[in-house]
DOGUSE-844287 format. One record per residue (C-alpha): x, y, z negated. Coordinates in Angstrom, 1 decimal, padded with zeros to 4 digits. Last residue first. Layout:
+--------+--------+--------+
!     px !     py !     pz !
+--------+--------+--------+
!      X !      Y !      Z !
...
+--------+--------+--------+
//
This chain:
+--------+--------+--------+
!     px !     py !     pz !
+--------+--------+--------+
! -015.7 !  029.3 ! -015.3 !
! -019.0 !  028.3 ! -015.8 !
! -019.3 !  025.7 ! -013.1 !
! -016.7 !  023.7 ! -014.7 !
! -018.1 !  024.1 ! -018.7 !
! -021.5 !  022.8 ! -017.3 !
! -020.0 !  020.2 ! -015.4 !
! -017.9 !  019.5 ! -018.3 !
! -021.2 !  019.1 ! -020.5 !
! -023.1 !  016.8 ! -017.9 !
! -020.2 !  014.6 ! -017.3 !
! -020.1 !  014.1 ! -021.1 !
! -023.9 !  013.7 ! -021.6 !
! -023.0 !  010.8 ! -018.5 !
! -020.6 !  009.6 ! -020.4 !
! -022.6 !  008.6 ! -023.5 !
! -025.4 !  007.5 ! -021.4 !
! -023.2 !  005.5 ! -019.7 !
! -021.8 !  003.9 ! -023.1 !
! -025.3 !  003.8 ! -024.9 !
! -027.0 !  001.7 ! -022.0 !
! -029.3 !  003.6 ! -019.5 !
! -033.0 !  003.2 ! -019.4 !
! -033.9 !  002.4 ! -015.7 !
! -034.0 !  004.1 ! -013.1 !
! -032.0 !  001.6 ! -011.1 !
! -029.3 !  002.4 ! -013.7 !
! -026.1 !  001.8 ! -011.1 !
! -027.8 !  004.2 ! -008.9 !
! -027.8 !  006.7 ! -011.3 !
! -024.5 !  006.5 ! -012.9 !
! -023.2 !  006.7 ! -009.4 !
! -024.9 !  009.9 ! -008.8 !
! -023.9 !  011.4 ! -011.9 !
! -019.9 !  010.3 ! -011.8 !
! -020.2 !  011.4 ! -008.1 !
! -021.6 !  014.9 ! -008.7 !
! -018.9 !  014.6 ! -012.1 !
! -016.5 !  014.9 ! -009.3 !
! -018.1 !  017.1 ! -007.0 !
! -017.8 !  019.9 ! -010.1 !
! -014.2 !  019.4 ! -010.4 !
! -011.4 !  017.3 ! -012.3 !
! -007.7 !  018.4 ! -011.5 !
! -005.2 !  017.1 ! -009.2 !
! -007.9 !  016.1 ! -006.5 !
! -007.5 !  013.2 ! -004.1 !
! -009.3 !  013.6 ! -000.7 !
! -006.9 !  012.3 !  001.8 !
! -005.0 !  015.5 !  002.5 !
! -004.8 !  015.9 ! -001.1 !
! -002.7 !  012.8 ! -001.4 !
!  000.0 !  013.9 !  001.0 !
! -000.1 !  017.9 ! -000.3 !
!  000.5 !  016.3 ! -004.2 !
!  003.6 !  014.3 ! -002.3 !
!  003.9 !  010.5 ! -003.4 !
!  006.7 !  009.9 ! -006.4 !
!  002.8 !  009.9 ! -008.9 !
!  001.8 !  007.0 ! -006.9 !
!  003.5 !  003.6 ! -009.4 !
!  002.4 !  006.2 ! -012.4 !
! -001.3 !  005.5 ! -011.3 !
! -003.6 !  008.5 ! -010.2 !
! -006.2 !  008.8 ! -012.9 !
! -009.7 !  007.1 ! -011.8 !
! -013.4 !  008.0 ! -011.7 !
! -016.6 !  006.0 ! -011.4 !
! -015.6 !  003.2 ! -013.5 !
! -014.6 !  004.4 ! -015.9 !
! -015.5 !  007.9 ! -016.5 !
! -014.2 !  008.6 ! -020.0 !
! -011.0 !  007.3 ! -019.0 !
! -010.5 !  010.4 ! -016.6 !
! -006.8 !  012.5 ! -018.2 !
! -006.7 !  014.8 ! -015.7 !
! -003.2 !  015.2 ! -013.6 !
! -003.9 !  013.4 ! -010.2 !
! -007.4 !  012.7 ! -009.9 !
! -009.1 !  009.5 ! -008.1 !
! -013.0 !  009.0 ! -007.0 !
! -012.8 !  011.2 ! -003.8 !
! -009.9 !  009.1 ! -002.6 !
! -012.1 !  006.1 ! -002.2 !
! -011.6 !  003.5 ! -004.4 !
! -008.8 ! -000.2 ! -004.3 !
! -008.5 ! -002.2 ! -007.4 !
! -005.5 ! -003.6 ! -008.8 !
! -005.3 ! -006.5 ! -011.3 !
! -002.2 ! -007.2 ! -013.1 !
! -004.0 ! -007.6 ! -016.0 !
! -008.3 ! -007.4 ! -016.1 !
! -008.8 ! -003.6 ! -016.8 !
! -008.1 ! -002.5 ! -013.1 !
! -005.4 ! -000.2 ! -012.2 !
! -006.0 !  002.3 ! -009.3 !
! -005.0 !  001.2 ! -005.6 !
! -006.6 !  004.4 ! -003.5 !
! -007.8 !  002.7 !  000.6 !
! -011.4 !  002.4 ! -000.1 !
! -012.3 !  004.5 !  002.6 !
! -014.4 !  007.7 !  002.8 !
! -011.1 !  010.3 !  002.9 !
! -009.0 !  007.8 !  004.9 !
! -009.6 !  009.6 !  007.9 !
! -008.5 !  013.2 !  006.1 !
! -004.9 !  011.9 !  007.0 !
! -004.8 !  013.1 !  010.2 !
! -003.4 !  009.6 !  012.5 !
! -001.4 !  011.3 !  013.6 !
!  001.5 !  013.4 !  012.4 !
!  003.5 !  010.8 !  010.4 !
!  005.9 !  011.0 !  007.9 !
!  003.1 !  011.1 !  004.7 !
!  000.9 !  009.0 !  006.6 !
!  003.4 !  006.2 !  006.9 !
!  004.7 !  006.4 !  003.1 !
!  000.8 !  006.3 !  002.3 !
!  000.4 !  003.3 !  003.9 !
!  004.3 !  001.5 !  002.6 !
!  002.8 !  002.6 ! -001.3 !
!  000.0 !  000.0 !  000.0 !
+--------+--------+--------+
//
């Protein structure tokens, strides 16, 4: 994978905003030495994004030698923003079939709610 982004980093074409709604990000699972891949959109460089498992993911140490411009090209953010907690929401939705949500998501999607509040407020 690192050999993927090494291309698109030295390579003119193909434009790098392709990969923007594929699955092509390797973020660490839970289960060891497990890696899953999620669309750019869904990763941040610098943020700490626990809270949002599974809908969001830090950048992984084994990335962070990658240029910031490289990554951004693709859709990755460095910090959190508002169309992240839009995906946190939305996925939190779907997931929940409109259905009661458990305690954890309901927990984090009060969180998402508050730091979309404090994002759009600044």
């Amino acid at each position: 994978m690192l050999a993927v982004f090494e291309f698109f980093q030295d390579t003119k074409e193909p434009p790098l905003s392709t990969l923007a709604p594929l699955a092509c990000i390797p973020v660490d699972s839970p289960m060891p030495q497990c890696v899953v891949l999620v669309r750019p959109s869904q990763v941040v460089i610098t943020d700490d994004v626990r809270v949002y498992y599974p809908f969001l993911h830090q950048l992984p140490d084994k990335l962070h030698h990658l240029r910031s411009d490289t990554l951004n090209k693709t859709g990755v953010s460095k910090n959190v923003c508002p169309e992240h907690m839009k995906i946190v929401l939305e996925m939190a939705y779907k997931q929940s079939k409109c259905l009661n949500l458990d305690f954890n998501t309901r927990n984090m999607v009060h969180t998402a709610l508050r730091t979309l509040y404090t994002l759009l407020k600044k």
